[in-house]
MIZA-633363 format. One record per residue (C-alpha): x, y, z; residue number from 1; residue in one letter. Coordinates in pm, whole numbers. Example, Ala and Ser with C-alpha at 12.3 -4.5 7.8 and 13.67 -1.06 7.14 Angstrom:
// MIZA-633363
1230/-450/780/1/a
1367/-106/714/2/s
// end
This chain:
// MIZA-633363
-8919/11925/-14016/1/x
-8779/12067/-14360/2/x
-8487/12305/-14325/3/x
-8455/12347/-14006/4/x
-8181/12502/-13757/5/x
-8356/12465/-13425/6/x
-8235/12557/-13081/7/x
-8413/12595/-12695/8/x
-8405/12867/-12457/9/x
-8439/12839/-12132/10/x
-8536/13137/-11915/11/x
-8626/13170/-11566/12/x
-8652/13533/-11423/13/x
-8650/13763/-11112/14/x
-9027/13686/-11071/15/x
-8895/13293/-11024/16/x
-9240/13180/-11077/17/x
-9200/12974/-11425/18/x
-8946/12783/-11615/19/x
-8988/12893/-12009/20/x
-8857/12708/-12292/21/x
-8878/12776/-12636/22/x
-8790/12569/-12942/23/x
-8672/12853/-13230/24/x
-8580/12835/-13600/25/x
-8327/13051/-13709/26/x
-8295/12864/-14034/27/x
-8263/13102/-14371/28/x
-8131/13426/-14120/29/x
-8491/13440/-13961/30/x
-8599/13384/-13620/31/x
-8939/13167/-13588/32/x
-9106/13048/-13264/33/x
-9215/12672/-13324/34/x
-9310/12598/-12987/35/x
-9331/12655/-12599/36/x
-9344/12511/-12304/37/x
-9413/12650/-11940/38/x
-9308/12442/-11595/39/x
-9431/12594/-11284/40/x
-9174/12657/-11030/41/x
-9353/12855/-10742/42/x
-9282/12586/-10467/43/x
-8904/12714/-10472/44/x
-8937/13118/-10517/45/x
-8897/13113/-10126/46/x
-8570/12967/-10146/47/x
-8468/13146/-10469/48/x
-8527/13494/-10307/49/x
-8421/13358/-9972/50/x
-8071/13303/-10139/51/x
-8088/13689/-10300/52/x
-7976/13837/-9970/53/x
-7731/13660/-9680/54/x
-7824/13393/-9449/55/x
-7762/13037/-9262/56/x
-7587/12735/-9463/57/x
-7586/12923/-9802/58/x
-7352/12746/-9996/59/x
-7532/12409/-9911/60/x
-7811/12534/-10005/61/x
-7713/12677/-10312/62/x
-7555/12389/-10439/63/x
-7913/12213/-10389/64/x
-8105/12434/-10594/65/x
-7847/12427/-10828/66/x
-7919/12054/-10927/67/x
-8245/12092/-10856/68/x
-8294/12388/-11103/69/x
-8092/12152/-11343/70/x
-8325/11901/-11287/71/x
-8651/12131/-11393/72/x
-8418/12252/-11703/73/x
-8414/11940/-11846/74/x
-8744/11826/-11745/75/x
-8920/12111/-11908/76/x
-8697/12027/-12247/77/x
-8790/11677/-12210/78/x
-9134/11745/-12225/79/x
-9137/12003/-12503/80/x
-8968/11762/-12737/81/x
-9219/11485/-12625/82/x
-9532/11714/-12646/83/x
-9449/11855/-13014/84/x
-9272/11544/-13109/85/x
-8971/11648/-13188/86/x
-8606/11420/-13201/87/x
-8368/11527/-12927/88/x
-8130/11514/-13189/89/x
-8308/11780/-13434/90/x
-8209/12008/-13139/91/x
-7852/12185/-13189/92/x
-7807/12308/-12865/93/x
-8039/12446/-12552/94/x
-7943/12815/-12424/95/x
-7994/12839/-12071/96/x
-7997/13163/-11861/97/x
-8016/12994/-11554/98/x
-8217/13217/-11225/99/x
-8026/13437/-11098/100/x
-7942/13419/-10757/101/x
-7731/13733/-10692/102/x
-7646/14025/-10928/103/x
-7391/14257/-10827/104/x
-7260/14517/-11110/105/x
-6989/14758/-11111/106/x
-6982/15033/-10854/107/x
-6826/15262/-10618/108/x
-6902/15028/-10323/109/x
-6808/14706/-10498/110/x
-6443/14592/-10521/111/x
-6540/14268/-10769/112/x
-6839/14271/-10946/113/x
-7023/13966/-11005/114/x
-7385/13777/-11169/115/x
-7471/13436/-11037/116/x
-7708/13192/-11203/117/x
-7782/12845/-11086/118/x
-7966/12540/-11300/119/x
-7629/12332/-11387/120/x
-7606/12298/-11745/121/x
-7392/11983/-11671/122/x
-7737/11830/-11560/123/x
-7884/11959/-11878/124/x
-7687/11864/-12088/125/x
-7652/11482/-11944/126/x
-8034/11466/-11853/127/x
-8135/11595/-12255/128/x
-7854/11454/-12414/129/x
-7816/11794/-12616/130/x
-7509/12065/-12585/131/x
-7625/12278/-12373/132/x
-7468/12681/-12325/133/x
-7520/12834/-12009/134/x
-7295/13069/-11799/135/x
-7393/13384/-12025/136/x
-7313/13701/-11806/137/x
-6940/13642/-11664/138/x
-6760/13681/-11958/139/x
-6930/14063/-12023/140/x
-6841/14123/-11618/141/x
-6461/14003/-11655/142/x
-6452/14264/-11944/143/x
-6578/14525/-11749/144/x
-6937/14551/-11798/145/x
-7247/14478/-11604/146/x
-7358/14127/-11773/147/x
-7654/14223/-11843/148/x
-7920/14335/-12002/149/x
-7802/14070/-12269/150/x
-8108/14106/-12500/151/x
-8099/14425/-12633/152/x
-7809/14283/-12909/153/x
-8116/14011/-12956/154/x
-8367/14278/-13013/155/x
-8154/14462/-13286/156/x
-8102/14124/-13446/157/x
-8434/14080/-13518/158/x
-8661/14362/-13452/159/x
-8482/14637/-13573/160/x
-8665/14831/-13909/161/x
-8421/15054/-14118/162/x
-8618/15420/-14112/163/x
-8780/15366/-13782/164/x
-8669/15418/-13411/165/x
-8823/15140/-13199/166/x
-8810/15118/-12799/167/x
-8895/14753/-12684/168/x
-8980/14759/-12296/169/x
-8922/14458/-12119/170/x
-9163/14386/-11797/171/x
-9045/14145/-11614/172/x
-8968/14113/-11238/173/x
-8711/14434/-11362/174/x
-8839/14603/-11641/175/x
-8549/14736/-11890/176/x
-8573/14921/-12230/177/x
-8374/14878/-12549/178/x
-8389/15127/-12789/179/x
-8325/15046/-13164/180/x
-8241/15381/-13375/181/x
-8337/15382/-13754/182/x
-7985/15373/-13846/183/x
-7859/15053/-13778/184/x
-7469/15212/-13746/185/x
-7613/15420/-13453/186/x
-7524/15180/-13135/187/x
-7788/15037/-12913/188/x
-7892/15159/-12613/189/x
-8020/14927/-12350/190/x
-8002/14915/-12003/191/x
-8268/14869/-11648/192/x
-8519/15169/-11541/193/x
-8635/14957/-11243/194/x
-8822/14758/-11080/195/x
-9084/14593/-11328/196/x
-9371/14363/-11175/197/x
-9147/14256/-10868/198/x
-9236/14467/-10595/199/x
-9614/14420/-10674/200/x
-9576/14070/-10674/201/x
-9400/14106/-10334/202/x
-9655/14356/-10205/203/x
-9963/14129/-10285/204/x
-9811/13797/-10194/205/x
-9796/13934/-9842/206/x
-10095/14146/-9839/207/x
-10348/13886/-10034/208/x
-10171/13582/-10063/209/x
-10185/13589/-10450/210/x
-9893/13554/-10641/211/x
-9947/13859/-10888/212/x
-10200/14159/-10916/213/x
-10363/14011/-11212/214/x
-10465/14348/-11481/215/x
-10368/14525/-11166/216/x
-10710/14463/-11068/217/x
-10648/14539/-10669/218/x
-10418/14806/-10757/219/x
-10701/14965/-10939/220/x
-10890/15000/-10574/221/x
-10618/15174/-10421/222/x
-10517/15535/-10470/223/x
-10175/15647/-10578/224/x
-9970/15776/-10239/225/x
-9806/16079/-10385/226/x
-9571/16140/-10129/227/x
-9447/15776/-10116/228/x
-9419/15800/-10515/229/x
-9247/16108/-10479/230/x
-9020/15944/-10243/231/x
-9007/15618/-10474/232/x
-8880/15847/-10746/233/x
-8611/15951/-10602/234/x
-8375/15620/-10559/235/x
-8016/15767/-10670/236/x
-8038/15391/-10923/237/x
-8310/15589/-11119/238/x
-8081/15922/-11193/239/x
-7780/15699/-11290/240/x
-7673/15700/-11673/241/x
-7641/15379/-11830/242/x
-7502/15137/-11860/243/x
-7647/15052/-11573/244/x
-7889/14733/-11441/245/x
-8025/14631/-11120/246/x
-8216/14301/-10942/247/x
-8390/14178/-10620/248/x
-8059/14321/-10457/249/x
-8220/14689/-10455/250/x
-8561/14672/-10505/251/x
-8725/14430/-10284/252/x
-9008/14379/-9971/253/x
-8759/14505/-9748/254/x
-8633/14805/-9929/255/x
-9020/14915/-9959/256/x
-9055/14878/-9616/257/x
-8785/15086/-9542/258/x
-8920/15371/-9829/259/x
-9264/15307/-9602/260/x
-9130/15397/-9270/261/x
-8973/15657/-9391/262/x
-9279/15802/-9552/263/x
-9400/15814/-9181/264/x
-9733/15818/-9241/265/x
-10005/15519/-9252/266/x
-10101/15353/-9570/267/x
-10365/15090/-9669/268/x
-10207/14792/-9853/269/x
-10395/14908/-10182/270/x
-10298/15252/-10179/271/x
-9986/15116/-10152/272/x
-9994/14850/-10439/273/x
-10124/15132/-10667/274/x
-9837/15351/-10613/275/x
-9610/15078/-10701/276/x
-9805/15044/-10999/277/x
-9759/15411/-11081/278/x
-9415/15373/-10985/279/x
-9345/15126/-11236/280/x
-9536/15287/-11501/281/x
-9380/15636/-11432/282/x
-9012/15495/-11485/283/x
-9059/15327/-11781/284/x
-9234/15617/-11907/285/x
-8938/15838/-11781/286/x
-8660/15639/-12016/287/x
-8910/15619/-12304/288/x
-8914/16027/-12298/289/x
-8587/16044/-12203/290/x
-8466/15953/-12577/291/x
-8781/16173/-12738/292/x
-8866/16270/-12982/293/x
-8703/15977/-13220/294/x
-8866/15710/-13053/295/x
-9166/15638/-13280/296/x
-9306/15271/-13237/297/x
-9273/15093/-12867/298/x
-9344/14749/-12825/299/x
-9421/14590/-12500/300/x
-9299/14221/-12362/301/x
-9271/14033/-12065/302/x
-9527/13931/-11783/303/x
-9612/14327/-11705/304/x
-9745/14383/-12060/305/x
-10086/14106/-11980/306/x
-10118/14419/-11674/307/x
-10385/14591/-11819/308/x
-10399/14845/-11597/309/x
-10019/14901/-11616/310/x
-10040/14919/-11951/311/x
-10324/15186/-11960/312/x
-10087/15388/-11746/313/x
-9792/15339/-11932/314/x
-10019/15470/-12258/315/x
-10128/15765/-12079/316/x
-9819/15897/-11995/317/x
-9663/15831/-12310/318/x
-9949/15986/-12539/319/x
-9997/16014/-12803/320/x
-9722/15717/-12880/321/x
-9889/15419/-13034/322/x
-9801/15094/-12826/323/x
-9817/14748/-12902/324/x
-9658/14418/-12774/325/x
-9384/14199/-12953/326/x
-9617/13989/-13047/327/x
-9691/14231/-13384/328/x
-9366/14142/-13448/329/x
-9367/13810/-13492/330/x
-9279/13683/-13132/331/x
-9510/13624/-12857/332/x
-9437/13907/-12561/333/x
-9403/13600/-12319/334/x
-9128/13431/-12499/335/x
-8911/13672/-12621/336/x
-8659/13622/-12337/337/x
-8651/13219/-12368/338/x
-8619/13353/-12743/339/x
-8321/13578/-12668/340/x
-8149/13278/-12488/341/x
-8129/13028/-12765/342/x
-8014/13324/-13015/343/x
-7712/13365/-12772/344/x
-7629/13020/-12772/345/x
-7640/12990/-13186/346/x
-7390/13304/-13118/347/x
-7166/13112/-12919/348/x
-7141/12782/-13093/349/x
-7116/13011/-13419/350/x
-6760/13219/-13274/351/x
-7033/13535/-13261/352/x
-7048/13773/-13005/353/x
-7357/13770/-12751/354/x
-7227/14139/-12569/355/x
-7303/14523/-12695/356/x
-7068/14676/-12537/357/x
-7285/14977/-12563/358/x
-7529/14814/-12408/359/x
-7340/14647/-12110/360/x
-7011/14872/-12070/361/x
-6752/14582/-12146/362/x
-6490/14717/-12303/363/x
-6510/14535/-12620/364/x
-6779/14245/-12755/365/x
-6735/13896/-12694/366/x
-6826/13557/-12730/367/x
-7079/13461/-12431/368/x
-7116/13123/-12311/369/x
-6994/12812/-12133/370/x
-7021/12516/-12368/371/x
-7129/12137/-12182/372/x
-7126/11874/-12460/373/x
-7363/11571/-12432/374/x
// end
């Protein structure tokens, strides 16, 4: 391949449900997606969210998924290369987020705060045979800031337009926003608004056995709950200013049913999934209009943006804003994150920073990333 400077990310995310890699060219100061690869991951989301909150023999058993994770890494790599045939040694180096296990940012209530990922990148590394930069969100946290979201400084790198104020909404188990302003001196802003697809997920694994509400197609039969949304609407997380992010830690099955007893009044499982719906639509709606009237252009990504019915709702209340996905342009919605991870690692191995500190809170930007040779 003819002037090349290719690098993988590797992304795996609150929803724990898929490993992504994606090969990316960043030759010539562009960013072009050459290829993807998905590896299914669903027979350890138990003991991924399992590990998200206390319990027996943890450290054992985080040290097991942490090979194991390593393991799928490089597995997944392995079989990207072999599928688009592609040298291991055309590969600079792979970018891997890791899952998080535990996210803990900067509060009142916390004396250290910390982000944990697992997926060794020592396993990567020797199981690829490529340098491999992991270990992304510690750095940010020792300087003060949350770690995260990371890929708002991603999104300004290559989505930003001079002239035009863009907000691109992340959906993932945690949705977040970044919003790019139309003068490029103007700092980002980027930070959580809550929960994204995770609590649906949750919700309909229990209820239907399904992994996800696919178009938010049983959502759709229920009716919104307007008390509980009320209610919903109302976590102190939500009022916060930025910086600020979040995680499994605060929005998860048990925390709803908590909200639900509370609520003291009965509920059919649908109702229930479409107020989480609304719920999700109404808060990423809230930090859209929160920075009106400048935004002008929004572009969706992430796993919520194939929820049509999320979407629809999401429209509505932001009318009459025009909204598209990522993938007008020029990356796929599903891979901007995987994307955003082997970007930061070209930042690292270049002596770049990865961090906005307006983004984050870290009092100044940095160089992100643990380097593990070959």
């Amino acid at each position: 391949m003819p002037n090349t400077e290719l690098y993988i990310g590797l992304m795996s995310g609150t929803s724990a449900d898929c490993i992504d890699a994606a090969v990316a060219n960043f030759a010539n100061g562009r960013c072009q997606l050459i290829a993807t690869q998905s590896t299914d991951i669903s027979d350890l989301r138990t003991e991924i969210h399992a590990l998200a909150q206390p319990g027996n023999n943890e450290i054992h058993r985080l040290g097991q998924l942490d090979r194991e994770l390593g393991i799928r890494f490089a597995e997944t790599v392995n079989q990207l290369l072999t599928n688009q045939q592609l040298r291991h040694s055309e590969i600079i180096a792979i970018g891997s987020h890791g899952q998080t296990i535990r996210h803990c940012p900067p509060s009142a209530e916390t004396r250290h705060s910390f982000s944990l990922q697992v997926g060794d990148p020592n396993t990567i590394a020797q199981l690829t045979g490529i340098t491999t930069v992991a270990d992304f969100r510690r750095r940010d946290i020792a300087l003060g800031g949350h770690g995260a979201p990371l890929v708002p400084a991603f999104h300004q790198a290559v989505f930003h337009k001079p002239g035009t104020t863009r907000a691109i909404i992340n959906i993932g188990g945690i949705a977040n926003i970044t919003l790019l302003h139309s003068d490029i001196r103007q700092p980002i802003l980027g930070y959580d608004t809550g929960p994204g697809n995770g609590l649906m997920d949750s919700w309909i694994s229990r209820h239907m056995n399904q992994p996800y509400d696919g178009n938010g197609d049983w959502g759709r039969q229920g009716s919104v709950i307007a008390p509980l949304l009320h209610q919903l609407l109302n976590t102190p997380f939500l009022s916060h200013p930025a910086p600020k992010s979040t995680g499994r830690e605060l929005f998860n099955i048990d925390w709803l049913d908590r909200q639900l007893t509370l609520l003291d009044q009965s509920c059919s499982p649908a109702d229930v999934q479409a107020t989480l719906l609304a719920f999700t639509a109404q808060t990423i709606s809230n930090a859209v209009k929160s920075h009106s009237p400048q935004v002008s252009e929004i572009y969706l990504c992430g796993g919520g943006a194939h929820n049509s019915s999320l979407v629809e709702q999401i429209s509505t209340l932001l009318s009459p804003s025009l909204i598209s996905t990522t993938d007008k342009l020029g990356i796929a919605g599903d891979w901007v994150e995987a994307v955003a991870f082997a970007w930061l690692a070209r930042q690292t191995l270049g002596g770049k920073p990865g961090n906005d500190p307006a983004v984050t809170g870290a009092r100044t930007a940095s160089i992100l990333g643990a380097i593990h040779p070959a």
